[in-house]
ROSE-4610 file (N, C-alpha, C; in Angstrom, 1 decimal, always signed):
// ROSE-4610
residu = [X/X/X/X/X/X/X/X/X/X/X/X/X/X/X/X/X/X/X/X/X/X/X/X/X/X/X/X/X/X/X/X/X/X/X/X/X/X/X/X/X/X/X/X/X/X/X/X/X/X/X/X/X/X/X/X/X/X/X/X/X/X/X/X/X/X/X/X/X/X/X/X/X/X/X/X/X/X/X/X/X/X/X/X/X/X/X/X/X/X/X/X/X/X/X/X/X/X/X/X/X/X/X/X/X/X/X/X/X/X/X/X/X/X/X/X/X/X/X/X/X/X/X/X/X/X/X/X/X/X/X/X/X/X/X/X/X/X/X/X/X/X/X/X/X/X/X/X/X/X/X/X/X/X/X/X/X/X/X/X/X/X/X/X/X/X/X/X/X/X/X/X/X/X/X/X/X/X/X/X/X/X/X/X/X/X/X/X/X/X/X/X/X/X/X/X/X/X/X/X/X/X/X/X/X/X/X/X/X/X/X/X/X/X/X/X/X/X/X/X/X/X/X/X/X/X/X/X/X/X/X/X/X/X/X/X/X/X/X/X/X/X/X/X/X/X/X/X/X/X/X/X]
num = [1/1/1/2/2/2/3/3/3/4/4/4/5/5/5/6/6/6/7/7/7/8/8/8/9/9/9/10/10/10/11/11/11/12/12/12/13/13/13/14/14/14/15/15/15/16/16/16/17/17/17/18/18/18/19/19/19/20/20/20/21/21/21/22/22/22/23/23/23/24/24/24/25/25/25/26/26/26/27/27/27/28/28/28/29/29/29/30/30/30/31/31/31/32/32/32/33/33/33/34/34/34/35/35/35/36/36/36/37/37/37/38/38/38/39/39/39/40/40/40/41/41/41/42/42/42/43/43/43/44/44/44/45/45/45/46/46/46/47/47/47/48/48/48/49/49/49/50/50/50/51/51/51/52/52/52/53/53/53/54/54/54/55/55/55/56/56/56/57/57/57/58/58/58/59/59/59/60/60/60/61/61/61/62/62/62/63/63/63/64/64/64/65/65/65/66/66/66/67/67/67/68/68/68/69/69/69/70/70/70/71/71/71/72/72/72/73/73/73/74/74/74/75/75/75/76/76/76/77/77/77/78/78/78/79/79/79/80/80/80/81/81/81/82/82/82/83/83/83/84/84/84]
x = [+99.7/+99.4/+97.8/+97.0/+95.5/+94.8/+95.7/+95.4/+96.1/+97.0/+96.9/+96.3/+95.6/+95.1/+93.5/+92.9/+92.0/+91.4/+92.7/+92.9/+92.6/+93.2/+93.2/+91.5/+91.4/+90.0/+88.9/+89.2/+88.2/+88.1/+89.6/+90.0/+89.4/+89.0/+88.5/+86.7/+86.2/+84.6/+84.6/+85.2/+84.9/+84.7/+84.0/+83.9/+83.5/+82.8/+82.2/+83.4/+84.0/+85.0/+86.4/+86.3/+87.5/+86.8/+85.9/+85.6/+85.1/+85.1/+85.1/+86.6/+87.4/+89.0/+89.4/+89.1/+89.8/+89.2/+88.0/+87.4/+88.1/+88.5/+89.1/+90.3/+91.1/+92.3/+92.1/+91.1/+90.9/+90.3/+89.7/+89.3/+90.3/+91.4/+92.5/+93.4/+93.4/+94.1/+95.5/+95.9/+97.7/+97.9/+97.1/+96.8/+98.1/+98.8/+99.5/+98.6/+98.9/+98.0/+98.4/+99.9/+99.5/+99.2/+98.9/+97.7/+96.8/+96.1/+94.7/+94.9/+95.3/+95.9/+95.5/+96.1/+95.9/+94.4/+94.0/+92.7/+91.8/+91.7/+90.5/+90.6/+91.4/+91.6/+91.3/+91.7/+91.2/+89.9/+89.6/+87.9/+87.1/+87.9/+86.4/+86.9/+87.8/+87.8/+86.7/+86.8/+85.6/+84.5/+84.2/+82.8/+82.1/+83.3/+82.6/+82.7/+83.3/+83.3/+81.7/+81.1/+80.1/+78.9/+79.0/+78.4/+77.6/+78.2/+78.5/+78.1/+78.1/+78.7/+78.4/+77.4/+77.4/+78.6/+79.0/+80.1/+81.5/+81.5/+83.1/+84.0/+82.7/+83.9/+83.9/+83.4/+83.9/+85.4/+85.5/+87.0/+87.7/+87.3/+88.5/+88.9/+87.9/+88.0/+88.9/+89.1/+89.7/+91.2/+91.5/+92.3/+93.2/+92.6/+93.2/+93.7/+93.0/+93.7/+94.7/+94.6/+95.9/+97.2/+96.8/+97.7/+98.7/+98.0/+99.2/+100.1/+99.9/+100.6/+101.5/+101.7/+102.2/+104.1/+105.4/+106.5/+106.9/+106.7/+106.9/+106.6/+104.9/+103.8/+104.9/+105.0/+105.8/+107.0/+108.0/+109.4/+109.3/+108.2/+108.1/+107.8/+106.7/+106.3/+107.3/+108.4/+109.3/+109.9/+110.4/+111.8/+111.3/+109.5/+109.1/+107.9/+107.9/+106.9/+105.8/+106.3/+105.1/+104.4/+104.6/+104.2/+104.2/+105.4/+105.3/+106.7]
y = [+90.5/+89.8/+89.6/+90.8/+90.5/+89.5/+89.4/+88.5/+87.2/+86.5/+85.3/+85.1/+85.7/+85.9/+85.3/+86.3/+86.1/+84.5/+83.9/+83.1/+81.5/+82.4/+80.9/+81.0/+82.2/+82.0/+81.4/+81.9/+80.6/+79.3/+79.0/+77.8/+76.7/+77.9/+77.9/+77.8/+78.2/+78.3/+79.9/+80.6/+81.9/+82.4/+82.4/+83.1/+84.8/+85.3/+86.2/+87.2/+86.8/+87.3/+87.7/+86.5/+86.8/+87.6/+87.6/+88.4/+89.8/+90.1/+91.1/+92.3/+91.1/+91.5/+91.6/+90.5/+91.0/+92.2/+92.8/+93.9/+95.2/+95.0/+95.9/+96.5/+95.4/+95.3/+96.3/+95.5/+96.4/+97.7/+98.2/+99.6/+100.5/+99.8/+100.7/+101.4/+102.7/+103.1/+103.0/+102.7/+102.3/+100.7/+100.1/+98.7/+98.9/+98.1/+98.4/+97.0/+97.5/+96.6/+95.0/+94.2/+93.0/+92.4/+93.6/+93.3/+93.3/+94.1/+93.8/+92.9/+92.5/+91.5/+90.3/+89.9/+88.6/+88.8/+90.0/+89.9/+89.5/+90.3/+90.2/+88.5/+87.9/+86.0/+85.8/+86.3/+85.3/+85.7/+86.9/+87.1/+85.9/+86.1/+85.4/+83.7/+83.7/+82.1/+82.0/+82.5/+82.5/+82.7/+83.5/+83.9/+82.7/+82.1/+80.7/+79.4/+79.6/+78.0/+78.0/+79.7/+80.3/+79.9/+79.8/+80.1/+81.3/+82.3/+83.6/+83.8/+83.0/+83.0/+84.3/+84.7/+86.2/+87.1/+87.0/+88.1/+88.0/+86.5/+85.9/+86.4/+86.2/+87.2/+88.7/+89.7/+91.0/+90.6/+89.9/+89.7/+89.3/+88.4/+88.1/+88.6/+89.1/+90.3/+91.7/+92.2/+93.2/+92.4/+91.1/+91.1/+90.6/+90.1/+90.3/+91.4/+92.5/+93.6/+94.2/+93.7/+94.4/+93.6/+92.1/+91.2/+91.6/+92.5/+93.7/+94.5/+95.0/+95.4/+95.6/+94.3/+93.4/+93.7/+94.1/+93.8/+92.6/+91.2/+90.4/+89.4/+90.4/+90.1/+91.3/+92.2/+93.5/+93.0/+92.3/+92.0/+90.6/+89.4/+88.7/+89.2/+89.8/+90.2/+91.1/+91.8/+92.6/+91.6/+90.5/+89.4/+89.0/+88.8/+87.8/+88.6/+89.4/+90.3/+89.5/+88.3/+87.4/+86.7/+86.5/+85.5/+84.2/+83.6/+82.5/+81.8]
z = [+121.7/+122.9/+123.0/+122.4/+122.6/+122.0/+120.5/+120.2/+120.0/+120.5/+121.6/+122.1/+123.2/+124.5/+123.8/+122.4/+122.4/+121.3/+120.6/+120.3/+121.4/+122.5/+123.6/+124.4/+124.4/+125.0/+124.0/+122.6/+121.5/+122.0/+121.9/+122.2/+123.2/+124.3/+125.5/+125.9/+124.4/+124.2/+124.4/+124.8/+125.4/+124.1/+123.6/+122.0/+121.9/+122.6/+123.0/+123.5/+124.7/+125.3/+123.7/+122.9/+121.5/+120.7/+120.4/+119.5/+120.2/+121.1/+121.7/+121.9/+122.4/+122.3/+121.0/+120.0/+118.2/+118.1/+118.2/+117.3/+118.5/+119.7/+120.2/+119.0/+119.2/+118.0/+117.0/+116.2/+114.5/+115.1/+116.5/+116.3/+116.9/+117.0/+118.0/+117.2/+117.3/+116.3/+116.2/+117.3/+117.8/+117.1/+116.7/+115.9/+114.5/+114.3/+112.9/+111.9/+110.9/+109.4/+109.6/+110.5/+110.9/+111.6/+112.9/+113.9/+113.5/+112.8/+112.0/+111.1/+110.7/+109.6/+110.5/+111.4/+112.4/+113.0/+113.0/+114.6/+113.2/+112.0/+110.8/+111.0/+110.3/+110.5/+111.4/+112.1/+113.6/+113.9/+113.8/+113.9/+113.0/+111.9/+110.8/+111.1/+111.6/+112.1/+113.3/+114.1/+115.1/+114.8/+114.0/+113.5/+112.7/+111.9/+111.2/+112.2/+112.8/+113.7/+114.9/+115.3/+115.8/+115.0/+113.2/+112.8/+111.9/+112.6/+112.0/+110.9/+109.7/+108.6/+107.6/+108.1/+106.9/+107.8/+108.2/+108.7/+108.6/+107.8/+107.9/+106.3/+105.9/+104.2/+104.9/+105.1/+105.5/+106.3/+107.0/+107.9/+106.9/+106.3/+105.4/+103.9/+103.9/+102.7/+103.1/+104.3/+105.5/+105.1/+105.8/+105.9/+104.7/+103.8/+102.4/+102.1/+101.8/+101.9/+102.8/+103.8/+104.7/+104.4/+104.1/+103.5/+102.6/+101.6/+100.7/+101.8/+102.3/+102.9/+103.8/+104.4/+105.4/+104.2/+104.8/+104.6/+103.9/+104.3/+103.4/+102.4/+102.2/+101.0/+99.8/+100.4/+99.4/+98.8/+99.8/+99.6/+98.3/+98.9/+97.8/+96.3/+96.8/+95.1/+94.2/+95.1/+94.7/+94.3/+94.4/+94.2/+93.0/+92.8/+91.8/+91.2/+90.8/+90.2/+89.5/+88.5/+88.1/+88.6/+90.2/+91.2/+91.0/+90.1/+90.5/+90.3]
């Protein structure tokens, strides 16, 4: 939900206020890997559309990696081991 929430208030200009709420996200430790998974994207989307730009590969570098992890990044690559 936080991140909806913090999604619409981008949307909204409130950029400050989302990237404030995403990084709640990634430091919560009750957060699972595709909530961080979504808040990292959605951070480094806001961070580049801000401007940001040295900050936007760490988010998405984050969430690459959580991207492994995610149930049906696992289940695919299980079905098709050669990826393609």
């Amino acid at each position: 939900m936080n991140i909806l929430q913090a999604t619409l208030e981008a949307r909204e200009g409130l950029y400050d206020a989302a990237k404030r709420r995403l990084k709640n996200v990634i430091a919560h430790p009750g957060s699972g890997n595709e909530e961080k998974f979504r808040a990292h994207k959605e951070l480094a989307r806001i961070l580049d559309k801000t401007g940001e730009y040295q900050n936007v590969f760490e988010h998405l570098h984050k969430s690459a990696k959580l991207s492994s992890l995610l149930p049906e990044v696992t289940t695919v690559r299980l079905r098709n081991p050669a990826g393609g």
